[in-house]
C-alpha positions in Angstrom: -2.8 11.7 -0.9 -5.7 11.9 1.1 -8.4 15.3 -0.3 -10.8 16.8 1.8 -12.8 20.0 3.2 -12.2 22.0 6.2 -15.7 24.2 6.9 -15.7 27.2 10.0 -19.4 26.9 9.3 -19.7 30.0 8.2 -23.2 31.7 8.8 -24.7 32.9 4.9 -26.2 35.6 3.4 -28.9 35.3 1.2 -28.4 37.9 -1.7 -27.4 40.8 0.5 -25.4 41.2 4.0 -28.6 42.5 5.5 -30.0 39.1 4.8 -28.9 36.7 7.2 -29.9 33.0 6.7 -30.7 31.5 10.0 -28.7 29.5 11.8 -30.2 26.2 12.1 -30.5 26.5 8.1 -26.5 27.1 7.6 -26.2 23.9 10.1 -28.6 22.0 8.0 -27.0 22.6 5.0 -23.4 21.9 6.1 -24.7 18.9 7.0 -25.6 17.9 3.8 -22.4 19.0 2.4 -20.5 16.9 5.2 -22.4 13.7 4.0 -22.1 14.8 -0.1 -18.4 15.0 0.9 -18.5 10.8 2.9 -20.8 9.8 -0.8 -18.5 11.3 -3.2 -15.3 9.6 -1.5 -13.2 12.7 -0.4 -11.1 11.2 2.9 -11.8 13.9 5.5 -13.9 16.7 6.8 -12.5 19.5 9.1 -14.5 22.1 11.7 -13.0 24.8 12.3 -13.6 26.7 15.9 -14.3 30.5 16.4 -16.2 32.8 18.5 -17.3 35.3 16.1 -21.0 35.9 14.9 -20.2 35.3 11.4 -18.9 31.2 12.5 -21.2 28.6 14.1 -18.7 26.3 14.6 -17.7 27.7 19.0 -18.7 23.8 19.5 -16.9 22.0 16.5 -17.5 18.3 18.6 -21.0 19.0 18.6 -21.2 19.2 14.6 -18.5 16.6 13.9 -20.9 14.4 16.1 -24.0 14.6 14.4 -22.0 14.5 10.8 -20.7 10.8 12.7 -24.7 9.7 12.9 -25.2 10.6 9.2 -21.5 9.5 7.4 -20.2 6.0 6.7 -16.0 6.1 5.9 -14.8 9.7 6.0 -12.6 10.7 8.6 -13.9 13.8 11.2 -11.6 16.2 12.9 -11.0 19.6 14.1 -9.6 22.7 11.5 -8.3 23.9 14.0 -9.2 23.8 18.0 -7.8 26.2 20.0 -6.3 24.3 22.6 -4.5 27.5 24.4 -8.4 28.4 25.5 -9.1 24.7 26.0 -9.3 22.4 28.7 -7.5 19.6 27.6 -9.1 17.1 29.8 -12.2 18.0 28.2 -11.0 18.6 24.4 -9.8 14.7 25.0 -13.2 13.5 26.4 -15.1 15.3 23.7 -12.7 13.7 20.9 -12.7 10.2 22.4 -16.5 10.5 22.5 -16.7 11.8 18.5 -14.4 8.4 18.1 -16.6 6.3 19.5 -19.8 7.9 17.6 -17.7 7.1 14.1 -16.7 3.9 15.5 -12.7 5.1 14.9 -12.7 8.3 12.3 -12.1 11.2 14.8 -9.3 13.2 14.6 -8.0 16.8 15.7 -6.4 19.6 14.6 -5.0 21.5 17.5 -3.2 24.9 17.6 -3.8 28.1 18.7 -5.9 29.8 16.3 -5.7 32.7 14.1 -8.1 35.3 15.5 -8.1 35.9 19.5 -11.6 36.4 20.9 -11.1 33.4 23.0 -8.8 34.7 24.9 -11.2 37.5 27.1 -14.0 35.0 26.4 -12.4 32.3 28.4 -10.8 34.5 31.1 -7.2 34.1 29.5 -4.6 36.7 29.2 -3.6 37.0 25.6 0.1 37.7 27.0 0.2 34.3 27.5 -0.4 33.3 24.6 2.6 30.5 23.4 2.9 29.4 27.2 -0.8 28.3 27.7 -0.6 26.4 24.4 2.7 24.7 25.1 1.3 23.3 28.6 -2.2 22.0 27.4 -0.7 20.7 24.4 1.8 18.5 26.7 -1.3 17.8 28.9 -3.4 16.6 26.2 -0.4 14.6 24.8 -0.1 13.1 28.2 -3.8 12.0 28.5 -3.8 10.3 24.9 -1.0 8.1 26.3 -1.8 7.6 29.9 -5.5 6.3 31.3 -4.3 7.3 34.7 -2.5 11.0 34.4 0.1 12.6 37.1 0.8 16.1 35.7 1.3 19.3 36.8 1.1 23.2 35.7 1.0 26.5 35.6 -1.9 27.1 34.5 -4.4 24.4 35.7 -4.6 22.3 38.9 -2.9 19.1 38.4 -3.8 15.7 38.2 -2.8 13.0 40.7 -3.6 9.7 38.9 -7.0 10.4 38.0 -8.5 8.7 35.3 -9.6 10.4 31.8 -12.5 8.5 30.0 -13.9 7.8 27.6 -11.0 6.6 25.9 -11.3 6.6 21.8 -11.0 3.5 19.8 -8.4 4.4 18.4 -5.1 4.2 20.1 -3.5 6.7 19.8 -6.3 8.9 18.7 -4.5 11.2 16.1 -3.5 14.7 17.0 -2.0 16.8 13.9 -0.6 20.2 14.9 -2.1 23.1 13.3 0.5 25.8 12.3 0.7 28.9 10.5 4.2 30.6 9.8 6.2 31.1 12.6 9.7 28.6 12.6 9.1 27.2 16.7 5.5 25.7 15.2 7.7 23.5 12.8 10.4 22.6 15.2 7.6 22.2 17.9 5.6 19.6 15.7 8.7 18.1 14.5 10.4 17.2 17.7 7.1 15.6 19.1 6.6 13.7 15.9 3.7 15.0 15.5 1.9 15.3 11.9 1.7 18.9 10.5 -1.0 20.8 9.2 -0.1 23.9 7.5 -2.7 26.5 6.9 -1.2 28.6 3.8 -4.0 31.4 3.0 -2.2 33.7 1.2 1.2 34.2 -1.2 3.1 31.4 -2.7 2.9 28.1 -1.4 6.9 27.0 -2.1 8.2 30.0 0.4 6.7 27.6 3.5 9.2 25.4 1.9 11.9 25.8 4.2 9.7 25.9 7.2 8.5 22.3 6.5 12.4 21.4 6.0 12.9 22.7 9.5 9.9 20.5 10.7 11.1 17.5 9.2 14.6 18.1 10.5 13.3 18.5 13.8 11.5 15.5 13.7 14.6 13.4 12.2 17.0 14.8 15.1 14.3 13.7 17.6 14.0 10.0 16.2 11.1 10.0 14.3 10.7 8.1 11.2 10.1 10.3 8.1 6.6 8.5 7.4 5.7 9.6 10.9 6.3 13.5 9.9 3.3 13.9 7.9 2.7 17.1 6.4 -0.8 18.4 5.6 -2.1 21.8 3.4 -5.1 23.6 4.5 -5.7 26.0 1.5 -8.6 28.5 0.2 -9.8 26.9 -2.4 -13.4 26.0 -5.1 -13.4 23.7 -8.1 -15.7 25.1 -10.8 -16.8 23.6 -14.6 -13.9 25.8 -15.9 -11.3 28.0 -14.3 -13.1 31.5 -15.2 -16.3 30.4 -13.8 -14.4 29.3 -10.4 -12.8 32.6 -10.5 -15.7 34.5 -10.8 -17.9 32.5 -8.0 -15.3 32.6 -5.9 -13.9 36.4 -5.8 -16.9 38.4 -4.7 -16.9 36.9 -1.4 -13.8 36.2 -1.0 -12.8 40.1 -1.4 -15.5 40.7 1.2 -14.3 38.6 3.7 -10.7 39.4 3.6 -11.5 43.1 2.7 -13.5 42.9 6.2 -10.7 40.6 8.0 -8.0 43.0 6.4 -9.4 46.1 8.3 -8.7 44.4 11.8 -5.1 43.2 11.0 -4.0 46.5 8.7 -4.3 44.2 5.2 -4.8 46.7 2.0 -8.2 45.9 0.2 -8.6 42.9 -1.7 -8.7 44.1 -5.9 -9.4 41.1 -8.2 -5.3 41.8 -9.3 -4.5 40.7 -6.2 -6.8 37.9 -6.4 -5.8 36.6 -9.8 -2.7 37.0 -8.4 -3.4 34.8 -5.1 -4.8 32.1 -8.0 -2.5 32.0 -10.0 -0.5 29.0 -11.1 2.4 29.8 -8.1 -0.3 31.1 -6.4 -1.8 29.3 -2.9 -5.5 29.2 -3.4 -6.8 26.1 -5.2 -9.3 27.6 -7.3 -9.7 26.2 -10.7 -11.4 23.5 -12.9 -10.4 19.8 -11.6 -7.7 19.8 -14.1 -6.0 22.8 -13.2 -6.7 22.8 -9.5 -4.7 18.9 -9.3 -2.3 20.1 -10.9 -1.8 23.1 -8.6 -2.2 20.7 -5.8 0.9 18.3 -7.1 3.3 21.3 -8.0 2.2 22.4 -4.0 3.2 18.7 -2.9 6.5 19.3 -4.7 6.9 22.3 -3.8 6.4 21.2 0.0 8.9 17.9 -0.5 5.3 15.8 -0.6 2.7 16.0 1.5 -0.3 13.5 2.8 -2.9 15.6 2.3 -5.1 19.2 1.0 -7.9 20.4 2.3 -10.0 23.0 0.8 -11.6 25.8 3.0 -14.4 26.9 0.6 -17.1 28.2 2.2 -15.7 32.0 3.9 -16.5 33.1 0.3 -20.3 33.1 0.7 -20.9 30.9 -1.9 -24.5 29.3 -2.8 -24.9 25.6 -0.5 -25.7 24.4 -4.6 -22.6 25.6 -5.8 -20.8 24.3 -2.8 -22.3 20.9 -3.4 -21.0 20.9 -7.0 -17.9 21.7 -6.0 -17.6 19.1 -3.8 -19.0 16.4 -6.1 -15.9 17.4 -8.9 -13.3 17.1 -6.1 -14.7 13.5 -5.6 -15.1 12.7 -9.1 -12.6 14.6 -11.0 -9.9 15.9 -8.9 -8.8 13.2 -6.7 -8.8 10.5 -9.5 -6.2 13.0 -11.2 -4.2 12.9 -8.5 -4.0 9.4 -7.9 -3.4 8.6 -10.9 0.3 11.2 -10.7 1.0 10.4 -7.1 
């Protein structure tokens, strides 16, 4: 199972919400994390895309790039872009270029993204939603395969046999679909034998269960091979020295973000009984000492019929860039070994 870190470069506070650490400091110091993560052996690191002051990451390629100059073996990718206010000719050109940076470790993450500033951003008509993705997805597909591309759309001009370069080192370069919880994502990713990254935030992790069955069904009834429908977990998550001192880093600004993020979508307040809740052992946030937070992570890959790999999305809870670096160290160290050693 591969274990890494998925980042939406979140922009930090120092001590207070009025305190604003700069931006080229929060880049800086992701940075670092990005290389800790490539030293400490975790397999992959993941930038997220959004278009909201509290994120830097709007231009994910440009991040994943510079990590490429300063990384030796771990794999880059997207967490997630948002392909339906994309230009797929241009999501392809960027990735092929991150391959050739990292010389063959660029990946992405494509789906359509959880919050929707994009859309009026971009010029895009949120009703449209599902059909935009569905085209650029079968564009971008069709570039991957095809040097020389004849397709056509809705809603982009089409292409007559032009040719799309650079192309990536790797062939095919990997494309995982992001999905949240709605059942067409799983068939969708399933039928195009595509690998499937589930982002589980919230609840307990064995209710996506059937979801992932409907995935892999999908993909069996349209000829893929079962170790072509891998399944991926993008989960909150912090390892700590002990489980109570993970549990108390972690809440504060956790409960702030979703307290905030819960008055846009009509979410109660987050109370640390909900939290402890959320952490739990059924729970789906990884947030533990590397003992408990393995084992969490193997009753999830149960749970799920197996998967091929976690990622942990730690930084939304304004935690210190130290403690973040620790964190990362023990899922190196600690946390993966345990897991290899049961899987």
């Amino acid at each position: 199972m591969e274990i890494g870190i998925d980042s939406f470069a979140a922009a930090f506070f120092e001590g207070t919400t009025d305190n604003m650490m700069s931006g080229a400091e929060s880049i800086n110091q992701l940075l670092e994390r990005m290389e800790q993560a490539d030293r400490v052996g975790l397999d992959v690191f993941g930038i997220g895309e959004h278009h909201r002051k509290e994120f830097l990451d709007s231009a994910p390629t440009m991040i994943l790039a510079a990590a490429a100059a300063r990384t030796k073996k771990i794999r880059l990718t997207s967490a997630v872009t948002v392909l339906s206010a994309a230009d797929p000719v241009r999501v392809f050109q960027n990735f092929a270029t991150l391959d050739l940076i990292s010389n063959g470790r660029a990946e992405m993450v494509v789906g359509r993204g959880s919050f929707i500033e994009s859309f009026p951003l971009f010029g895009l008509n949120l009703n449209d939603y599902d059909r935009l993705f569905s085209e650029k997805l079968d564009l971008l597909l069709n570039i991957r395969k095809n040097e020389f591309v004849n397709w056509s759309g809705k809603f982009r001009p089409a292409l007559t046999g032009q040719g799309v370069y650079p192309r990536p080192v790797q062939n095919p370069i990997p494309v995982w679909l992001g999905v949240g919880g709605t059942p067409e994502s799983f068939i969708r990713a399933g039928s195009l034998g595509l690998p499937l990254m589930v982002a589980i935030i919230g609840g307990e992790t064995h209710r996506f269960a059937p979801l992932v069955d409907l995935y892999r069904e999908a993909g069996k009834k349209a000829g893929y091979a079962p170790d072509q429908l891998k399944v991926g977990l993008h989960s909150l998550g912090y390892v700590g020295a002990t489980t109570q001192e993970a549990m108390d880093d972690y809440y504060p600004g956790y409960a702030q973000t979703f307290t905030k993020i819960g008055k846009e979508r009509g979410w109660p307040p987050v109370t640390r009984a909900s939290f402890d809740a959320v952490a739990g052992p059924r729970g789906a946030l990884l947030v533990g000492d590397p003992k408990e937070v393995a084992e969490k992570i193997i009753r999830h890959s149960k749970a799920l019929g197996g998967i091929s790999r976690v990622t942990f999305q730690m930084d939304s809870a304004n935690l210190t860039h130290k403690k973040m670096m620790e964190a990362i160290r023990l899922l190196g160290s600690e946390v993966k070994p345990l897991i290899k050693d049961k899987i």
